[in-house]
MITI-857135 format. One record per residue (C-alpha): residue in three letters; z, y, x negated. Coordinates in steps of 0.5 Angstrom, whole numbers, plus 2048, in hexadecimal, padded with zeros to 3 digits. Layout:
N
ALAZYX;...
//
This chain:
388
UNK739755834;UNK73B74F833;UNK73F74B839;UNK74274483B;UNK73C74283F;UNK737744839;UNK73B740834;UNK73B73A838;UNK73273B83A;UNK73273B832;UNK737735832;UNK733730837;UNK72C732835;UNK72E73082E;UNK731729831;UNK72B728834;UNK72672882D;UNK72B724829;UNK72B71E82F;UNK72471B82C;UNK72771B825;UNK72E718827;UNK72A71282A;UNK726711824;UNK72B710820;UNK73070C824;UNK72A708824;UNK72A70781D;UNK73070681A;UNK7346FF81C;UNK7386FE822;UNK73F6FF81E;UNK73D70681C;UNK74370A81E;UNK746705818;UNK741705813;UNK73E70C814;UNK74170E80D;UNK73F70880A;UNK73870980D;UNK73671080A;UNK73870E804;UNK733708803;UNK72E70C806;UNK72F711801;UNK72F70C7FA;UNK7287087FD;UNK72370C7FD;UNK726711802;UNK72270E807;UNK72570B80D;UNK723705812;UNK71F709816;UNK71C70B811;UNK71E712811;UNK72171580B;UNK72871880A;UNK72771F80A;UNK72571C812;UNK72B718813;UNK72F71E810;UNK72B723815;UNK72D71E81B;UNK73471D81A;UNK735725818;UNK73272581F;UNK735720823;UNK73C723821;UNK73B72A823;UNK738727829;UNK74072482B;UNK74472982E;UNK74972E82C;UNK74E72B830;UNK74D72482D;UNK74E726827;UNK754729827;UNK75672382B;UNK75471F826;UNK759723821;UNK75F723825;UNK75F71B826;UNK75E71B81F;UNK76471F81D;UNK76871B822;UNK76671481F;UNK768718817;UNK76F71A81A;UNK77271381D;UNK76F70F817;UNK773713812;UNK77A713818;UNK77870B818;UNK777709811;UNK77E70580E;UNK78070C809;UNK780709802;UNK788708800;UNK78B70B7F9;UNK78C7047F4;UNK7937047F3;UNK7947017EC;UNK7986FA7EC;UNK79F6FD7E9;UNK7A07027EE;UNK79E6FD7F3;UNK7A46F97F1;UNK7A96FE7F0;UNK7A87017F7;UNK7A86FA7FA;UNK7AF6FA7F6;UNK7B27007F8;UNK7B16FF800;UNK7B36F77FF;UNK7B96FA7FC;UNK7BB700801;UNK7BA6FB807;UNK7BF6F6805;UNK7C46FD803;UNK7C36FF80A;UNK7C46F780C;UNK7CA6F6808;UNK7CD6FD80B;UNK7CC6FB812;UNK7CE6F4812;UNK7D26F480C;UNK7D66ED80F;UNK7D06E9811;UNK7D16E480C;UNK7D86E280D;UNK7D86DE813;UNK7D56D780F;UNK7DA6D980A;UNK7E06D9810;UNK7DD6D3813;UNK7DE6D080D;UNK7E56D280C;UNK7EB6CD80A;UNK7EE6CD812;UNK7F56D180F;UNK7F06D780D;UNK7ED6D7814;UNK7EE6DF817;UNK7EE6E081F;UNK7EE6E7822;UNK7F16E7827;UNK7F06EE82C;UNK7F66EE832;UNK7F86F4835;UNK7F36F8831;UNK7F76F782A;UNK7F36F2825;UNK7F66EE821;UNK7F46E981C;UNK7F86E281C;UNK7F96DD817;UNK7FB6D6818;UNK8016D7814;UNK8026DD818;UNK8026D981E;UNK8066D481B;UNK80C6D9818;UNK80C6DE81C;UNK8096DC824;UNK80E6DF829;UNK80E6E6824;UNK8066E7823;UNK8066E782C;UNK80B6EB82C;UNK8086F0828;UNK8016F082B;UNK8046F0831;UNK8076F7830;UNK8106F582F;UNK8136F6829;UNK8196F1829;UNK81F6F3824;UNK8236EE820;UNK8296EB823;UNK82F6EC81D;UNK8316E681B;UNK8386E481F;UNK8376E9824;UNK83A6E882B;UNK8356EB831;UNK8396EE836;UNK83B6E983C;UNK8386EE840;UNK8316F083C;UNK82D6EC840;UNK82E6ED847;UNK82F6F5845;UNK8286F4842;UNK8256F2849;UNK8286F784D;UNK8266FD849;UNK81E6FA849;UNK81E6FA850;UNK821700852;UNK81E70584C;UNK81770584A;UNK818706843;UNK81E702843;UNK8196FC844;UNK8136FE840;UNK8186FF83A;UNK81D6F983A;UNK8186F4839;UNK8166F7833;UNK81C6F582F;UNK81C6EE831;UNK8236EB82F;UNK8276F182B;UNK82D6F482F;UNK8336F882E;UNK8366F5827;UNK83D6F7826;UNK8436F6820;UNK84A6F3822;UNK84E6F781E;UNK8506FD821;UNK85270281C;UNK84A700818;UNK84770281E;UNK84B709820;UNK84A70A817;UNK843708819;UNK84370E81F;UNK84671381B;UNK840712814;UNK83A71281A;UNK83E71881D;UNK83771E81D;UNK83271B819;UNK82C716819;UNK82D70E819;UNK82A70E813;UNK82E712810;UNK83470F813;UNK832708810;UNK83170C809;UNK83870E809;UNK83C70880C;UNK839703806;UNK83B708801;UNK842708805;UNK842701806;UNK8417007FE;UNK8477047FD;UNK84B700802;UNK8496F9803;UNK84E6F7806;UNK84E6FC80C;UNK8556FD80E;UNK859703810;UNK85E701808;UNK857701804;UNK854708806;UNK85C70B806;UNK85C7087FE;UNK85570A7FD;UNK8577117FF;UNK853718801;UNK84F7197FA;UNK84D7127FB;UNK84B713802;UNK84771A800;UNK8437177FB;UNK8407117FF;UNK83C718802;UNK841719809;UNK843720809;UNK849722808;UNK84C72380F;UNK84A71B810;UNK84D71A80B;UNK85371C80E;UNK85171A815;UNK851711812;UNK85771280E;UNK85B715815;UNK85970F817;UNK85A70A813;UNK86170D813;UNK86270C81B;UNK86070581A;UNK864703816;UNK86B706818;UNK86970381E;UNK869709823;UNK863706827;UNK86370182D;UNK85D6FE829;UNK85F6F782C;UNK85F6FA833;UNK8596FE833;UNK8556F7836;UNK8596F883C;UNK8586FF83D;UNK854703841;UNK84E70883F;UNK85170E83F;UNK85870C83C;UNK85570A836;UNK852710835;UNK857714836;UNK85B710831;UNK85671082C;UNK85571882D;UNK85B71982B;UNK85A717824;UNK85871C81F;UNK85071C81E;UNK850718824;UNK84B71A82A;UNK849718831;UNK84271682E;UNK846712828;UNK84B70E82D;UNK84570D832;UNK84170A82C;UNK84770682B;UNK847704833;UNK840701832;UNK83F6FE82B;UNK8476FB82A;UNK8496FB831;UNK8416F9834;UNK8436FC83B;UNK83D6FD83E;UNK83D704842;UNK83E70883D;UNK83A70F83E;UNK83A713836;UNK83771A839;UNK83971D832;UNK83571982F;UNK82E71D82D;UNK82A71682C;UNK82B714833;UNK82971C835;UNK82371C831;UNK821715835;UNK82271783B;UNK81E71D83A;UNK818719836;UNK81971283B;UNK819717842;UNK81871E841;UNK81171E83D;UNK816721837;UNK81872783A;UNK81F72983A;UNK82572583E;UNK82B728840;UNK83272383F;UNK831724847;UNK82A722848;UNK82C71C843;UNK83171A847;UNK82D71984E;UNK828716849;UNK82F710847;UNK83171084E;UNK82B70B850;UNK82E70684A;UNK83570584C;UNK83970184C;UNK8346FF845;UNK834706841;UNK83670283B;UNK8306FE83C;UNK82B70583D;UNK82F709838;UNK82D703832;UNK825702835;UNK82570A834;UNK82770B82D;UNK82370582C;UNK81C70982F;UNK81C70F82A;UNK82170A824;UNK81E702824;UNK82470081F;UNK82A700822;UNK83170281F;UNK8366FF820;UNK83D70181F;
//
């Protein structure tokens, strides 16, 4: 029965006969032999087999057979785990040989990343170059961006020059309106401006808005009253529409023209036949000299509506846009007119629905300037003011 223990008898006893032979024949190789070991056994074998000892090759062979069975296993298999890890980090450290690119490819890979590289310059900065040609400029051509009150604006030396006090206005967020040529403002526009700013809060953001505009009326009563009926129940646009085609038809604009030119006439300017009617009675009236019409600048509110109503076509809200457009009376409250119901419900309700009630408690903090209110209302939802 063969065991560890008899192996390892057999194993040193053989040790123990090789030792002489492994010294004789270290002793005679060189004493670099582990490098020229190899190289050794040739020569030997090539010059007459005999060693420098004396001892022939078959002698050597036998030697070196015996000293390597005399190393132990464990050496061995050492010797080999180092080897294959010398192998393996040689291959991982050795540079890899890289493919050769022929010259064209290389310089059409080089063109193409040159090209997208400047595509994606050029689409992030695509105005990188304009500020040498900016600073270059002809000073008329300079551009200056302005940012104030969270508005950018681009401004020119021309705009600044023309157009200064319009630009800061703009930026600043007012809207100022044109003053017509030969319009008398109200003696009483400014002080009423003031109060309302400061009593109503809407008043005081919306007022400055239009810088110099105001009220504006005609001085012939019967244009204005004529006016009145054509606006009577639709838009300002509209109105104005009609009112030039009237106008072309009438251009003198007295009560005896609208009478010569008669109804057919007036029906085709796009009235409807009933306002028609309405503007011919009144042209009638003023003519036969009916109407206090000298009087009605010393007269009260309420006794010139009542005067006014009394004539065919003519309502409250007509003789009350008579009070304030011929008459400039400053407290004039036209409950009837749906423009001034639909800003107080914008300007103070959120946009919800107001009664004539609720408009009137609304216009009782502007008194004794309802005629001032009134116009800045319309003018919040209809910049262009009408005149009449």
């Amino acid at each position: 029965m063969v065991t560890r223990k008899s192996v390892a008898a057999k194993v040193a006893t053989k040790t123990a006969a090789a030792k002489p032979t492994t010294k004789t024949a270290k002793a005679a190789t060189p004493a670099d032999a582990s490098v020229r070991r190899a190289p050794a056994k040739g020569a030997a074998a090539k010059s007459g087999r005999t060693t420098a000892s004396g001892k022939t090759a078959a002698t050597a062979t036998k030697a070196g057979i015996a000293r390597k069975g005399a190393q132990p296993a464990a050496e061995k298999v050492a010797r080999k785990v180092a080897q294959k890890a010398a192998q393996k980090t040689a291959q991982n450290t050795a540079p890899k040989a890289t493919p050769k690119i022929p010259k064209q490819v290389a310089q059409k890979v080089a063109q193409k990343a040159a090209s997208r590289a400047g595509t994606k310059v050029a689409r992030k900065t695509p105005e990188k170059s304009t500020p040498s040609t900016v600073a270059n400029a002809a000073p008329s051509a300079r551009r200056v961006i302005a940012k104030r009150d969270g508005e950018t604006r681009i401004v020119t030396p021309e705009i600044e020059r023309i157009e200064h006090e319009l630009v800061d206005q703009i930026v600043s967020g007012a809207v100022p309106l044109p003053v017509a040529a030969g319009a008398t403002r109200p003696v009483f526009w400014d002080q009423a401006c003031n109060d309302l700013m400061k009593r109503d809060r809407i008043l005081k953001k919306l007022i400055p808005q239009f810088g110099p505009a105001h009220l504006t009326g005609r001085g012939e009563p019967f244009v204005t009253l004529a006016r009145s009926i054509v606006g009577q129940q639709i838009s300002v646009k509209a109105a104005q529409a009609v009112w030039d085609r009237v106008q072309a038809t009438c251009p003198k604009l007295t009560p005896a023209q609208f009478i010569k030119a008669g109804h057919d006439a007036l029906a085709g300017c796009g009235l409807s036949r009933r306002k028609a009617e309405y503007i011919l009675d009144l042209a009638t009236h003023f003519k036969s000299g009916a109407l206090h019409v000298d009087a009605w600048a010393s007269m009260d509110d309420e006794t010139v509506v009542a005067e006014l109503t009394g004539i065919r076509g003519i309502g409250r809200w007509t003789a009350e846009m008579f009070l304030m457009f011929n008459l400039l009376r400053p407290d004039v409250l036209p409950l009837d007119d749906v423009g001034l119901i639909n800003a107080i419900s914008v300007n103070y309700f959120s946009g919800e629905p107001v009664t004539r009630s609720e408009a009137r408690d609304v216009a009782a903090n502007w008194e004794p300037w309802r005629s001032v209110a009134t116009w800045y209302m319309w003018r919040s939802l209809e910049p262009v003011p009408v005149e009449y």
